[in-house]
Each structure stands twice: as C-alpha cells, then as structure tokens.
mmCIF file of the C-alpha atoms, coordinates in Angstrom:
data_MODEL
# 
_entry.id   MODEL 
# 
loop_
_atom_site.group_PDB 
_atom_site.id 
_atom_site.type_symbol 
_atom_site.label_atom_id 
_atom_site.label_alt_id 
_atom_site.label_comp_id 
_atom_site.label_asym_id 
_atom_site.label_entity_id 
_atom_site.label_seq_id 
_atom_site.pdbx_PDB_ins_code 
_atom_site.Cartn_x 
_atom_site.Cartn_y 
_atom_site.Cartn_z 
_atom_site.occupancy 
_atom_site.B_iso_or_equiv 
_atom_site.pdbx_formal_charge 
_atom_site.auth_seq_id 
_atom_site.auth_comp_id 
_atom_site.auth_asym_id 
_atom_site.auth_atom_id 
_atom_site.pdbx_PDB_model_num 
ATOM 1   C CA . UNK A 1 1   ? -193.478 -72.341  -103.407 1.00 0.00 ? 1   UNK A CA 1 
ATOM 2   C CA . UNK A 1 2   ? -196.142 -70.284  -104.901 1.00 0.00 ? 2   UNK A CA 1 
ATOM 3   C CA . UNK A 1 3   ? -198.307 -68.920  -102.501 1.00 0.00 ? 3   UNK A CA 1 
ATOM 4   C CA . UNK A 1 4   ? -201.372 -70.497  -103.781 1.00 0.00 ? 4   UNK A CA 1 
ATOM 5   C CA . UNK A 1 5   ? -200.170 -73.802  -103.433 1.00 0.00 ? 5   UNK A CA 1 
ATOM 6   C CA . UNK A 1 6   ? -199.139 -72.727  -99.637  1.00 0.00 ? 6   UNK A CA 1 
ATOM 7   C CA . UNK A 1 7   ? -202.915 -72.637  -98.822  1.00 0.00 ? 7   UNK A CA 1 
ATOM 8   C CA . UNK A 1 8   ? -204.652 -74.897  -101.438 1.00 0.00 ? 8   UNK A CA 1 
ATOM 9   C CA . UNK A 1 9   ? -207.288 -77.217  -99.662  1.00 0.00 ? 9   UNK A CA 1 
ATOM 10  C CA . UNK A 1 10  ? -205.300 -80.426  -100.744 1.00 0.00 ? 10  UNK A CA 1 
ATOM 11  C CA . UNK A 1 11  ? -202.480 -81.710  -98.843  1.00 0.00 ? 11  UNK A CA 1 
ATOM 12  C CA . UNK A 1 12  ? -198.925 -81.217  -101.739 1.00 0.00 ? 12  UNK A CA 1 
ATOM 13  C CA . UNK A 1 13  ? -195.789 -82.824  -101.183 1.00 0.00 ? 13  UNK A CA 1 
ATOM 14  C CA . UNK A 1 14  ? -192.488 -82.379  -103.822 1.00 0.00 ? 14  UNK A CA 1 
ATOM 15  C CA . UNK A 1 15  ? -189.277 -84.485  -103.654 1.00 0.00 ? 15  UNK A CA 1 
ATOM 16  C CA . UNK A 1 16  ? -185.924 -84.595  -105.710 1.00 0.00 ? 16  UNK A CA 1 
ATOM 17  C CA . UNK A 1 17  ? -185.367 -87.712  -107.936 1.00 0.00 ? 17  UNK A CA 1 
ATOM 18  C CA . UNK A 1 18  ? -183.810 -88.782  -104.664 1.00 0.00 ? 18  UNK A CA 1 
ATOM 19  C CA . UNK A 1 19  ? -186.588 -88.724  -102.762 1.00 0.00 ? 19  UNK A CA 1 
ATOM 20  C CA . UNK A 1 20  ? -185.523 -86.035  -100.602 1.00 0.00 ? 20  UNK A CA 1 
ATOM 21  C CA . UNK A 1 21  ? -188.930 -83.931  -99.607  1.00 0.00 ? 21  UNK A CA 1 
ATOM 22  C CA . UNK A 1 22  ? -188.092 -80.529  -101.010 1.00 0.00 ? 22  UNK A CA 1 
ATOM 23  C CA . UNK A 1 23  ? -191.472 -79.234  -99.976  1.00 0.00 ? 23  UNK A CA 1 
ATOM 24  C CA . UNK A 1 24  ? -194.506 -79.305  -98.793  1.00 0.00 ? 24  UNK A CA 1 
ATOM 25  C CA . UNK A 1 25  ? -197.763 -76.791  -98.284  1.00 0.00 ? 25  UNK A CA 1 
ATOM 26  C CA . UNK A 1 26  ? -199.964 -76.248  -95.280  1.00 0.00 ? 26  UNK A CA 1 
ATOM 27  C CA . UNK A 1 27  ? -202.270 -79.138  -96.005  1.00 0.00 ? 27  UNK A CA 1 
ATOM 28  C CA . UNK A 1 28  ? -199.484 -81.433  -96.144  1.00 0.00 ? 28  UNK A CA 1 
ATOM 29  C CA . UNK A 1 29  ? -197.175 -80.181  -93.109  1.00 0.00 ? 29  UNK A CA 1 
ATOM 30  C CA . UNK A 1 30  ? -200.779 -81.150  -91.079  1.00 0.00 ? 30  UNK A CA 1 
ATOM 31  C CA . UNK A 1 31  ? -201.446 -83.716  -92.640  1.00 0.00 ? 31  UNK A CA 1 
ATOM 32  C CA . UNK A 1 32  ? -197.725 -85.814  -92.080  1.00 0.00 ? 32  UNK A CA 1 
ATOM 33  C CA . UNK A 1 33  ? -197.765 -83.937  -88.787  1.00 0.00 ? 33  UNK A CA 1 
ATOM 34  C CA . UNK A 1 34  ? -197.369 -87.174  -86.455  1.00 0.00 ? 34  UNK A CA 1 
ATOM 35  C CA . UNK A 1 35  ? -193.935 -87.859  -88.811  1.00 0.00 ? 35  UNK A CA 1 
ATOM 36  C CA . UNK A 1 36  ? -192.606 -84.905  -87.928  1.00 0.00 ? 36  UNK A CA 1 
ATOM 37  C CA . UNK A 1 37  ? -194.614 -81.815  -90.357  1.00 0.00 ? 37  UNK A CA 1 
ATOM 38  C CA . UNK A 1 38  ? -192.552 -79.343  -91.921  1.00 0.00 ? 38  UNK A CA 1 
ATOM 39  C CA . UNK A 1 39  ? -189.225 -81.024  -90.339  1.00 0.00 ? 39  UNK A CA 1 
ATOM 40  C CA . UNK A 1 40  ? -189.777 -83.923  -93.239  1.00 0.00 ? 40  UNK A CA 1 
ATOM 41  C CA . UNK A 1 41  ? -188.609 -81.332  -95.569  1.00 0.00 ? 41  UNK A CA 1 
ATOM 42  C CA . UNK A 1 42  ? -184.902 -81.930  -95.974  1.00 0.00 ? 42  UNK A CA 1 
ATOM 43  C CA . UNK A 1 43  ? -185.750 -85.997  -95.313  1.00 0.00 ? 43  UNK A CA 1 
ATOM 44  C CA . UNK A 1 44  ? -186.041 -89.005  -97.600  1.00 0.00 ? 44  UNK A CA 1 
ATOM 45  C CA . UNK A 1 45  ? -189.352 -90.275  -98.497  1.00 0.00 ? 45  UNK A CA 1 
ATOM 46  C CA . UNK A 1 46  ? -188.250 -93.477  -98.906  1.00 0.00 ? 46  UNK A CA 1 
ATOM 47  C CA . UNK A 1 47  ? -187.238 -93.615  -94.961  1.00 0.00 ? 47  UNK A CA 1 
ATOM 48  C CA . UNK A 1 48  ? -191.315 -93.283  -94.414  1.00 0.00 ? 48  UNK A CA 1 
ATOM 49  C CA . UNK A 1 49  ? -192.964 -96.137  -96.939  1.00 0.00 ? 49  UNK A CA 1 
ATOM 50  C CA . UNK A 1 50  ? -192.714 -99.842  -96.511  1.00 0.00 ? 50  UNK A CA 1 
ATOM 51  C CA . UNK A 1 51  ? -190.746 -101.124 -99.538  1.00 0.00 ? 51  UNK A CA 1 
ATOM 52  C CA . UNK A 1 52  ? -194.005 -102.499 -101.548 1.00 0.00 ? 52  UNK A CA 1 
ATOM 53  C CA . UNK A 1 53  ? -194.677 -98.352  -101.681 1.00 0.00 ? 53  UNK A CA 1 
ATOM 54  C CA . UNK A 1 54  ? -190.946 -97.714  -102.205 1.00 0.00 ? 54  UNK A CA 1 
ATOM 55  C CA . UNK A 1 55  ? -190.858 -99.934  -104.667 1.00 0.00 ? 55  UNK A CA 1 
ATOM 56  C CA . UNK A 1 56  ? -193.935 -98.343  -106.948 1.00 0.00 ? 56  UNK A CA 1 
ATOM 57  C CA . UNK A 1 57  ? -192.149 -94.900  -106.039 1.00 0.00 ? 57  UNK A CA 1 
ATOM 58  C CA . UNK A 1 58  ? -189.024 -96.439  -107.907 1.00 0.00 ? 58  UNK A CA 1 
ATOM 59  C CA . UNK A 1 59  ? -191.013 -97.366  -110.736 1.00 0.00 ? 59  UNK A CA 1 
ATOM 60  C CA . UNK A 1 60  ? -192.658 -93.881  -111.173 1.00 0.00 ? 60  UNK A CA 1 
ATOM 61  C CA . UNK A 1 61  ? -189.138 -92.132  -111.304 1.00 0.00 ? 61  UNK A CA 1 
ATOM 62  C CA . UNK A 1 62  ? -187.573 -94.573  -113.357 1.00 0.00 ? 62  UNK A CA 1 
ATOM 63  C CA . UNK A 1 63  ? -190.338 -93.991  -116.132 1.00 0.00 ? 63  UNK A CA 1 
ATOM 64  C CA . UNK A 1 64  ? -191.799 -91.147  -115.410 1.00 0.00 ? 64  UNK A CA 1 
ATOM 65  C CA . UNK A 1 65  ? -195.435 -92.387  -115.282 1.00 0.00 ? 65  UNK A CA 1 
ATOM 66  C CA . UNK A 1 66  ? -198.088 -91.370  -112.481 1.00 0.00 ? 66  UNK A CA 1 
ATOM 67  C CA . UNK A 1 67  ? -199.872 -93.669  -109.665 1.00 0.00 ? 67  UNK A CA 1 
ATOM 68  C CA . UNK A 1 68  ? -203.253 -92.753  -107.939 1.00 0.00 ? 68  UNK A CA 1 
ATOM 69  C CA . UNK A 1 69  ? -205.366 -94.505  -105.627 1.00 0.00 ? 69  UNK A CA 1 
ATOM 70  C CA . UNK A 1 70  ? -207.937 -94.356  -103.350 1.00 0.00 ? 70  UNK A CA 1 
ATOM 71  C CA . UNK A 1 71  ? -207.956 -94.662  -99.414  1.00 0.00 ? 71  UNK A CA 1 
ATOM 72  C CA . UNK A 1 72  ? -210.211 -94.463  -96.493  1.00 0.00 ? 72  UNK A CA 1 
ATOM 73  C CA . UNK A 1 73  ? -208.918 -93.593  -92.872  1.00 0.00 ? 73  UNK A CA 1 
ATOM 74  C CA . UNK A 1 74  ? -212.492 -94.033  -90.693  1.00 0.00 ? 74  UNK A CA 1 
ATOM 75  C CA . UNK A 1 75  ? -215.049 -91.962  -92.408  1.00 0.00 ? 75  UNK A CA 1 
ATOM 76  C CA . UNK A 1 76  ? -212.417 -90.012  -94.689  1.00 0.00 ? 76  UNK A CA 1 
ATOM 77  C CA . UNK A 1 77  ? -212.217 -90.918  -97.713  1.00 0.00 ? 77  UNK A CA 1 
ATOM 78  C CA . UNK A 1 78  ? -209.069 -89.286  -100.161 1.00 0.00 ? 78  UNK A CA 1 
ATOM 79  C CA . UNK A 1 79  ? -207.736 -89.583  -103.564 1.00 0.00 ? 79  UNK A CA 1 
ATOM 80  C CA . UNK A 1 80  ? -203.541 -89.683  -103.423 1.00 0.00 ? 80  UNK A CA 1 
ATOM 81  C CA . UNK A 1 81  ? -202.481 -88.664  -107.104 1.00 0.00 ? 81  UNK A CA 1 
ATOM 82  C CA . UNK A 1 82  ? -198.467 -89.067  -107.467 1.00 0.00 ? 82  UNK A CA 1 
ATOM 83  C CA . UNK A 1 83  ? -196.785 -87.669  -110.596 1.00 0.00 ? 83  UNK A CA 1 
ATOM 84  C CA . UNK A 1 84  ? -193.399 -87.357  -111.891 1.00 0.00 ? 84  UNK A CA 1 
ATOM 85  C CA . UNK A 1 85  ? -191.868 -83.824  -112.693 1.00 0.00 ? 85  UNK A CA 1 
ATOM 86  C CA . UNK A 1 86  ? -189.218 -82.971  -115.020 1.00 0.00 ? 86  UNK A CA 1 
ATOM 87  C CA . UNK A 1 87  ? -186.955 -80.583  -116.189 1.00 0.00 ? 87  UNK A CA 1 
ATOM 88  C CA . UNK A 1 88  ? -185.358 -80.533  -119.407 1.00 0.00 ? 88  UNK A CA 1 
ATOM 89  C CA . UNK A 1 89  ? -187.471 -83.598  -120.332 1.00 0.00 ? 89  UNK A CA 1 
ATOM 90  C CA . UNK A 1 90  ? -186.765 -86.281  -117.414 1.00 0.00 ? 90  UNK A CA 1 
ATOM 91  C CA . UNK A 1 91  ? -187.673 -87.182  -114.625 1.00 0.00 ? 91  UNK A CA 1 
ATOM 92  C CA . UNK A 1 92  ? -186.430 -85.263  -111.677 1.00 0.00 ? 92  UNK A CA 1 
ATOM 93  C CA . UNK A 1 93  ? -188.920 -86.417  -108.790 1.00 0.00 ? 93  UNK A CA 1 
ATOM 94  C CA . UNK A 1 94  ? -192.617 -86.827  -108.086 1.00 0.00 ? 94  UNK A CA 1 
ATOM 95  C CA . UNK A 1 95  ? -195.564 -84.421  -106.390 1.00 0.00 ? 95  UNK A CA 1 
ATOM 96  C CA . UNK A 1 96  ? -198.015 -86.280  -104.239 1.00 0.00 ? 96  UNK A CA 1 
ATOM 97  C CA . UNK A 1 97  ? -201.239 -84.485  -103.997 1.00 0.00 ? 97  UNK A CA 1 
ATOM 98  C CA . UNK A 1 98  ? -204.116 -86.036  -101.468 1.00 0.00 ? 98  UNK A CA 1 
ATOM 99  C CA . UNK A 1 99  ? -207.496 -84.811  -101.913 1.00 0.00 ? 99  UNK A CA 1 
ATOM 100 C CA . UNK A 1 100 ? -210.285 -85.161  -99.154  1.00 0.00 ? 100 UNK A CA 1 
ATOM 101 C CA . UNK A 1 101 ? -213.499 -87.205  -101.229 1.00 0.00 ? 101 UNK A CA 1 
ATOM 102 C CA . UNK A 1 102 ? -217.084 -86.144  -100.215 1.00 0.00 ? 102 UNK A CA 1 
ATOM 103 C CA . UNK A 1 103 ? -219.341 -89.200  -99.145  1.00 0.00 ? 103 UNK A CA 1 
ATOM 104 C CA . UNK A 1 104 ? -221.228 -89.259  -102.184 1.00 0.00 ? 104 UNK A CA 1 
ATOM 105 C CA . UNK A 1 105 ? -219.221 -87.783  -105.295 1.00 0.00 ? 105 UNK A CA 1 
ATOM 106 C CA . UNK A 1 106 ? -221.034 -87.839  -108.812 1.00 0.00 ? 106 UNK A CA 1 
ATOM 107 C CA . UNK A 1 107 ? -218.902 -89.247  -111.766 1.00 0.00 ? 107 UNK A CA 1 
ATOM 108 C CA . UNK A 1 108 ? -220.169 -88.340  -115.505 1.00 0.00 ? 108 UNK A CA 1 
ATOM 109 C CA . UNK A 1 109 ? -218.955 -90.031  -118.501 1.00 0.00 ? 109 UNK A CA 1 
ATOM 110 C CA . UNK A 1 110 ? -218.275 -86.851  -121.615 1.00 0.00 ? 110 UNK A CA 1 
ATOM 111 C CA . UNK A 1 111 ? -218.124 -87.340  -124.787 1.00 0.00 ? 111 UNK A CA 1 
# 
C-alpha cells in the first residue's frame, strides 16, 4: 500500500475478484473494527454482506461498473463509492472508499 493511502482521511478497502480483502488503510481497519479490523484482511467480503449487497458486488465484478450510495449512521452521514480494478483490461476486484459528509455540503452544477 502506498503510504498515503495508509493515512488518507477516508476509510479504503481492496479485494481480489474473489472477494478476498487484500487490504485495507487506517481509516478502514477502524472503521470495520467491531468485524474484526485489520484481521479481515486475508477474509472474504462476501462472508460480511447480506446477499441483496452480495449480489450488487457480483454484478460490479462481472461488468466492471461502479456503485455509490449514500448512508447515515446517527448524525454521520458518508458517501460509500465501490469501483472495479483491473489489470490487463478486466476486472480483477473492487476498492470501496467511504467518505465522512459534512452536515451541509454545497453541490454546483459546471459547465
């Protein structure tokens, strides 16, 4: 892992196209800490979602295409952002990045 990522005030998870959790940063070892923390590394996401989730995880390595969504957990609000990687042009897992929202966040429209 690069060491930025390590530290980077968003919580980063990376599995295989298995769905084995090959890592995870600071953020995201705290964050997943009541399932265990760093000790999900080595471990199959799919063991952790009900299958509605596993099932959209599915989709996303089968073609590749991201899924991102908004939650709330008392008065924290996040953005979850899941992508596919690949190497050598396909799919060969997903990163998860969850991003604490402020209260009030501005949105502009660009042209």
């Amino acid at each position: 892992m690069h060491s930025w990522i390590k530290e980077f005030p968003a919580a980063i998870t990376v599995c295989d196209i298995n769905g084995i959790i090959t890592e995870m940063n600071d953020r995201a070892i705290a964050t997943f800490k009541g399932d265990g923390g760093a000790e999900l590394i080595g471990k199959n996401l799919f063991d952790y979602h009900p299958a509605h989730c596993n099932d959209i995880i599915k989709e996303m390595l089968a073609t590749g295409k991201p899924h991102s969504y908004t939650i709330q957990k008392g008065e924290v609000k996040k953005l979850i952002y899941q992508q596919p990687w690949f190497s050598d042009g396909k799919v060969a897992g997903l990163v998860e990045m969850s991003f604490v929202l402020p209260g009030e966040m501005p949105h502009y429209v660009r042209s």
